[in-house]
N, C-alpha and C positions, 0 to 999 in steps of 0.2 A: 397377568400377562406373562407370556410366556419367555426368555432369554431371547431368542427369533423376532417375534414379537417388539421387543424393548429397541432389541438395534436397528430394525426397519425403522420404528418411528422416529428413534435418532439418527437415523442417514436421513432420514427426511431435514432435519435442523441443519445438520451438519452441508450437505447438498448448497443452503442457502450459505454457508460459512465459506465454503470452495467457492462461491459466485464473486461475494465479497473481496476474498484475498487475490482472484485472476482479475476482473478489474480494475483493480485498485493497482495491480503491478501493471497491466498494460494500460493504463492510462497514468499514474503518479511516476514511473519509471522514464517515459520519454519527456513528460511534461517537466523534469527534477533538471535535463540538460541547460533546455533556453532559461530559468531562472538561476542555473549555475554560470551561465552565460553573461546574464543582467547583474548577477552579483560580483561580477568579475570586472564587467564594462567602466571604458575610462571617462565615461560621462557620469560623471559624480550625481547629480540627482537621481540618475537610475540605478545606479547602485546604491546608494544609499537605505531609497525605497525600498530594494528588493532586502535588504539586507534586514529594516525592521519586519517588513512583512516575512519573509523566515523568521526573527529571534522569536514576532508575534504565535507564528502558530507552532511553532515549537518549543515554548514557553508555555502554551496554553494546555490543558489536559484535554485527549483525543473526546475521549465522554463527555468536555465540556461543548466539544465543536461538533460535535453530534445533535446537543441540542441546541446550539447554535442555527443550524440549519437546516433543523426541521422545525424548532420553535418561531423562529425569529422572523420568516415571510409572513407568515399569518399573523402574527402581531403588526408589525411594518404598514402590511397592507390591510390588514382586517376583513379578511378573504380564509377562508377553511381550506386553503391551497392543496395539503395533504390529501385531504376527503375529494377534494377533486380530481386529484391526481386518480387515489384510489378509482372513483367511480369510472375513471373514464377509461381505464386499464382493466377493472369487470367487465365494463359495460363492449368496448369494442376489441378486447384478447380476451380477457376470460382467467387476468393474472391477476394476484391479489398482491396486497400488501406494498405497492409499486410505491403511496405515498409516503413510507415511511425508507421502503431500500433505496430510493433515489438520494436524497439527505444523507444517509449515513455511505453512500458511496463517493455523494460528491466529498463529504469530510475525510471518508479515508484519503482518497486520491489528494487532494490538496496536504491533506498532512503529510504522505510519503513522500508528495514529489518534493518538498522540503529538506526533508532529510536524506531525500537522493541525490539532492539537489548539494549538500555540503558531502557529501562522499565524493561525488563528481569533481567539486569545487578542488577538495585536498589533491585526487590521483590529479588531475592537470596542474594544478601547481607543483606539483612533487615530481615536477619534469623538468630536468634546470634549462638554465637557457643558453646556454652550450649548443641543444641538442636543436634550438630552433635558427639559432645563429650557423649552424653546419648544412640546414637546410636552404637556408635563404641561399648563402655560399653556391650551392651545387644548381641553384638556379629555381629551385620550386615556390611557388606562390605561398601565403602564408595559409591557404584553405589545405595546399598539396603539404605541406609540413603537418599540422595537424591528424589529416585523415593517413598517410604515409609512414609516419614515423611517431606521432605523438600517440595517437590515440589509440593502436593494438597495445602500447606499455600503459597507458591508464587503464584500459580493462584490463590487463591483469594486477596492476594495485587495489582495483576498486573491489575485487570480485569479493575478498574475504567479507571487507566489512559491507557489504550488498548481502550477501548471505546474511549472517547477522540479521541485518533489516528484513529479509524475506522468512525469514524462520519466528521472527519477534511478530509479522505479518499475520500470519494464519492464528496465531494466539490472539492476538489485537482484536479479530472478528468478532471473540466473544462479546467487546464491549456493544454491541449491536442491539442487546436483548433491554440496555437502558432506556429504551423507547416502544419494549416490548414486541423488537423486532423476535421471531420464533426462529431465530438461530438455533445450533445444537445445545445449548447450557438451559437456553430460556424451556425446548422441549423437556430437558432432564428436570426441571423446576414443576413442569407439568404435571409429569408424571408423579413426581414429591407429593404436590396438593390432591391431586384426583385419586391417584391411586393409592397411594402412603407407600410407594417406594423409595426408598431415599440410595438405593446403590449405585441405581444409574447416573446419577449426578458422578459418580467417580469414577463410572464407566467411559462417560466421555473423557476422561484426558486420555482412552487407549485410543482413539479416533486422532488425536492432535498426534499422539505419541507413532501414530504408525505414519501420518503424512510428514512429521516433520522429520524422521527415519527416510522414509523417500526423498523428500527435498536433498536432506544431507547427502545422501549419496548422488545425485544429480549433479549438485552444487561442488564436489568434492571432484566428481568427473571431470566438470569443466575447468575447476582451477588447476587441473593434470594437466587436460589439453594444454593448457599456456605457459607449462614450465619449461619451454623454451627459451624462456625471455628469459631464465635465469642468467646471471653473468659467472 
Protein backbone atom coordinates (compact mmCIF):
# COMPACT_ATOMS: atom_id res chain seq x y z
CA UNK A 1 0.00 0.00 0.00
CA UNK A 2 0.94 3.03 -0.89
CA UNK A 3 1.85 6.25 1.99
CA UNK A 4 -1.77 7.96 0.25
CA UNK A 5 -3.09 4.70 0.51
CA UNK A 6 -2.21 4.06 4.37
CA UNK A 7 -3.71 7.58 5.60
CA UNK A 8 -6.99 7.38 3.64
CA UNK A 9 -7.59 4.09 5.30
CA UNK A 10 -6.68 5.53 8.65
CA UNK A 11 -8.91 8.76 8.22
CA UNK A 12 -11.32 6.30 7.75
CA UNK A 13 -10.64 4.94 11.78
CA UNK A 14 -9.61 8.12 12.81
CA UNK A 15 -13.25 9.83 11.20
CA UNK A 16 -15.08 7.24 13.74
CA UNK A 17 -12.47 8.69 16.70
CA UNK A 18 -13.82 12.53 15.84
CA UNK A 19 -17.57 11.06 16.17
CA UNK A 20 -16.74 9.72 19.48
CA UNK A 21 -14.82 12.71 21.06
CA UNK A 22 -17.73 15.56 19.55
CA UNK A 23 -20.48 13.41 21.21
CA UNK A 24 -19.16 12.75 23.98
CA UNK A 25 -18.30 16.63 24.64
CA UNK A 26 -21.85 17.60 23.55
CA UNK A 27 -23.66 15.34 25.35
CA UNK A 28 -21.08 14.47 28.80
CA UNK A 29 -20.29 18.54 28.86
CA UNK A 30 -24.00 19.80 29.45
CA UNK A 31 -25.12 16.53 31.24
CA UNK A 32 -21.53 17.27 34.02
CA UNK A 33 -23.74 20.84 35.16
CA UNK A 34 -27.33 19.14 36.66
CA UNK A 35 -25.10 16.38 38.30
CA UNK A 36 -22.73 19.25 39.71
CA UNK A 37 -26.01 20.60 40.65
CA UNK A 38 -27.19 17.27 42.68
CA UNK A 39 -23.71 17.00 44.09
CA UNK A 40 -23.99 20.33 45.42
CA UNK A 41 -27.84 19.97 46.57
CA UNK A 42 -28.84 20.57 50.37
CA UNK A 43 -31.09 17.52 50.15
CA UNK A 44 -28.67 15.24 51.64
CA UNK A 45 -29.92 11.88 49.99
CA UNK A 46 -29.29 13.44 46.66
CA UNK A 47 -26.31 14.53 47.12
CA UNK A 48 -25.05 11.85 48.58
CA UNK A 49 -26.21 9.49 45.66
CA UNK A 50 -24.75 11.69 43.20
CA UNK A 51 -21.69 11.81 44.95
CA UNK A 52 -21.18 7.70 45.05
CA UNK A 53 -22.37 7.59 41.67
CA UNK A 54 -19.47 10.00 40.48
CA UNK A 55 -16.65 8.41 43.04
CA UNK A 56 -18.34 5.15 41.15
CA UNK A 57 -17.58 5.79 37.59
CA UNK A 58 -14.71 7.60 38.13
CA UNK A 59 -13.17 5.01 40.22
CA UNK A 60 -13.92 2.59 37.62
CA UNK A 61 -11.51 2.07 34.42
CA UNK A 62 -13.28 3.81 31.24
CA UNK A 63 -12.34 0.20 29.30
CA UNK A 64 -14.00 -1.36 32.07
CA UNK A 65 -17.49 0.71 31.41
CA UNK A 66 -17.24 0.00 27.93
CA UNK A 67 -17.81 -3.37 28.49
CA UNK A 68 -19.94 -2.68 30.89
CA UNK A 69 -22.41 -1.41 28.48
CA UNK A 70 -22.15 -3.22 25.79
CA UNK A 71 -21.59 -6.71 27.62
CA UNK A 72 -23.96 -6.39 30.42
CA UNK A 73 -27.71 -5.83 28.39
CA UNK A 74 -27.35 -8.97 26.69
CA UNK A 75 -26.53 -10.76 29.68
CA UNK A 76 -29.22 -9.05 31.85
CA UNK A 77 -31.72 -9.69 29.33
CA UNK A 78 -30.44 -12.64 27.27
CA UNK A 79 -31.42 -10.74 24.10
CA UNK A 80 -28.18 -10.26 21.35
CA UNK A 81 -29.15 -6.51 21.80
CA UNK A 82 -26.01 -5.32 19.85
CA UNK A 83 -26.83 -7.61 16.86
CA UNK A 84 -29.98 -6.01 16.88
CA UNK A 85 -29.05 -2.97 17.10
CA UNK A 86 -26.48 -3.61 14.36
CA UNK A 87 -29.25 -5.27 11.87
CA UNK A 88 -31.60 -2.78 12.35
CA UNK A 89 -29.16 0.27 11.36
CA UNK A 90 -27.97 -2.05 7.97
CA UNK A 91 -31.13 -3.06 7.43
CA UNK A 92 -33.16 0.54 7.42
CA UNK A 93 -29.75 3.36 7.01
CA UNK A 94 -27.23 1.30 5.76
CA UNK A 95 -24.77 2.20 8.83
CA UNK A 96 -22.86 -0.49 10.42
CA UNK A 97 -21.25 -1.00 13.47
CA UNK A 98 -24.17 1.12 15.33
CA UNK A 99 -24.37 -2.04 18.03
CA UNK A 100 -21.14 -1.57 19.36
CA UNK A 101 -20.69 2.78 18.83
CA UNK A 102 -23.90 3.14 20.82
CA UNK A 103 -22.32 1.48 24.23
CA UNK A 104 -19.14 2.91 23.98
CA UNK A 105 -20.66 6.52 23.48
CA UNK A 106 -23.12 6.20 25.99
CA UNK A 107 -19.89 5.16 28.36
CA UNK A 108 -17.90 7.89 27.22
CA UNK A 109 -20.59 10.44 27.81
CA UNK A 110 -21.55 9.33 31.40
CA UNK A 111 -17.77 9.01 32.21
CA UNK A 112 -16.98 12.84 31.23
CA UNK A 113 -20.01 14.24 32.36
CA UNK A 114 -18.56 13.13 35.63
CA UNK A 115 -15.62 14.59 35.56
CA UNK A 116 -17.15 17.79 34.13
CA UNK A 117 -19.12 17.49 36.48
CA UNK A 118 -16.28 17.92 39.63
CA UNK A 119 -14.57 20.76 37.40
CA UNK A 120 -17.95 22.59 37.40
CA UNK A 121 -18.36 21.51 41.09
CA UNK A 122 -14.75 23.29 42.14
CA UNK A 123 -15.09 26.82 39.68
CA UNK A 124 -18.70 27.42 41.52
CA UNK A 125 -17.40 26.73 44.76
CA UNK A 126 -14.25 28.76 44.21
CA UNK A 127 -16.67 31.85 44.21
CA UNK A 128 -16.78 33.12 47.84
CA UNK A 129 -19.89 34.06 49.20
CA UNK A 130 -19.28 37.74 49.41
CA UNK A 131 -19.95 37.80 45.79
CA UNK A 132 -23.57 36.16 46.17
CA UNK A 133 -24.33 38.11 49.40
CA UNK A 134 -23.49 41.53 47.14
CA UNK A 135 -26.10 40.26 44.79
CA UNK A 136 -28.87 39.36 46.86
CA UNK A 137 -28.01 43.22 48.38
CA UNK A 138 -28.53 44.96 45.02
CA UNK A 139 -31.80 43.11 44.74
CA UNK A 140 -31.26 40.14 42.07
CA UNK A 141 -32.87 36.68 42.62
CA UNK A 142 -30.56 33.94 43.31
CA UNK A 143 -31.03 32.50 39.47
CA UNK A 144 -29.91 36.47 38.36
CA UNK A 145 -26.85 36.13 40.81
CA UNK A 146 -25.57 33.11 39.30
CA UNK A 147 -26.19 33.63 35.66
CA UNK A 148 -25.04 37.74 36.15
CA UNK A 149 -22.13 37.59 38.19
CA UNK A 150 -21.35 33.97 39.15
CA UNK A 151 -21.16 32.11 36.25
CA UNK A 152 -19.00 34.33 33.41
CA UNK A 153 -16.06 33.97 36.59
CA UNK A 154 -16.57 30.13 36.69
CA UNK A 155 -16.00 29.67 33.07
CA UNK A 156 -13.17 31.37 33.21
CA UNK A 157 -11.71 29.19 36.19
CA UNK A 158 -12.96 26.07 34.70
CA UNK A 159 -11.62 26.50 31.07
CA UNK A 160 -8.00 25.41 31.88
CA UNK A 161 -8.74 22.36 33.66
CA UNK A 162 -11.72 21.60 30.76
CA UNK A 163 -9.09 21.76 28.38
CA UNK A 164 -7.16 19.25 30.08
CA UNK A 165 -10.29 16.97 29.89
CA UNK A 166 -10.91 17.81 26.17
CA UNK A 167 -7.31 17.03 25.06
CA UNK A 168 -7.08 13.82 27.48
CA UNK A 169 -10.73 13.13 25.32
CA UNK A 170 -9.67 12.57 21.83
CA UNK A 171 -6.81 10.26 23.11
CA UNK A 172 -9.48 8.22 25.47
CA UNK A 173 -11.21 7.39 21.85
CA UNK A 174 -8.72 4.94 21.28
CA UNK A 175 -9.93 2.78 24.06
CA UNK A 176 -12.99 1.98 21.63
CA UNK A 177 -11.03 -0.76 19.58
CA UNK A 178 -11.44 -2.99 23.17
CA UNK A 179 -14.67 -4.29 21.69
CA UNK A 180 -13.10 -4.21 18.36
CA UNK A 181 -14.68 -1.07 17.49
CA UNK A 182 -12.39 0.11 13.94
CA UNK A 183 -11.36 3.11 15.44
CA UNK A 184 -8.01 4.76 14.11
CA UNK A 185 -5.41 2.27 16.34
CA UNK A 186 -7.70 -0.83 15.73
CA UNK A 187 -7.29 0.11 11.45
CA UNK A 188 -3.41 0.62 12.13
CA UNK A 189 -3.65 -3.10 13.84
CA UNK A 190 -5.19 -3.95 10.59
CA UNK A 191 -2.87 -3.15 8.57
CA UNK A 192 -0.06 -5.00 11.11
CA UNK A 193 -1.84 -8.52 10.56
CA UNK A 194 -2.97 -8.18 6.70
CA UNK A 195 -0.42 -6.50 5.51
CA UNK A 196 2.82 -6.85 7.76
CA UNK A 197 3.09 -3.22 8.09
CA UNK A 198 3.79 -2.18 11.35
CA UNK A 199 4.59 1.77 10.84
CA UNK A 200 1.46 3.02 10.61
CA UNK A 201 0.58 2.03 13.98
CA UNK A 202 3.02 5.09 14.75
CA UNK A 203 1.74 7.03 12.21
CA UNK A 204 -1.41 7.46 13.84
CA UNK A 205 -0.21 9.45 16.98
CA UNK A 206 0.64 12.36 13.89
CA UNK A 207 -3.41 12.32 13.41
CA UNK A 208 -3.88 12.84 17.60
CA UNK A 209 -0.71 15.04 17.45
CA UNK A 210 -2.19 17.43 14.69
CA UNK A 211 -5.95 17.49 16.34
CA UNK A 212 -4.82 17.95 19.61
CA UNK A 213 -2.32 20.98 18.08
CA UNK A 214 -5.62 22.45 16.92
CA UNK A 215 -7.69 21.95 20.02
CA UNK A 216 -4.82 23.78 21.88
CA UNK A 217 -4.88 26.55 19.97
CA UNK A 218 -8.75 26.98 19.92
CA UNK A 219 -8.72 26.32 23.77
CA UNK A 220 -5.78 28.70 24.24
CA UNK A 221 -7.94 31.49 22.21
CA UNK A 222 -10.81 31.20 24.31
CA UNK A 223 -8.96 31.39 27.72
CA UNK A 224 -7.50 34.99 25.96
CA UNK A 225 -10.91 36.00 25.37
CA UNK A 226 -11.74 35.84 29.20
CA UNK A 227 -8.78 37.52 30.55
CA UNK A 228 -10.66 40.30 31.41
CA UNK A 229 -11.83 38.76 34.41
CA UNK A 230 -8.29 39.09 35.62
CA UNK A 231 -8.02 41.36 38.73
Amino acid sequence: MTFLQVTLFLLEGFKLSLLIFAVTLLCGAPLGLPIAFCSMSKFKPLKYITKVFVWIVRGIPLMLQIFIFYYAPGLIFNIPISRNINLFFVQNYGIENMGMIIPVLVAFAINYACYFSEIYRGGIESISQGQYEAGYVLGLTKSQVFRKIVLKQVIKRIVPPMSNEIITLIKDTALANCIMLPEIIMKAGQLASRNALVWPLFYTGVFYLIFVGILTIVLGKVEKKLDYFKS
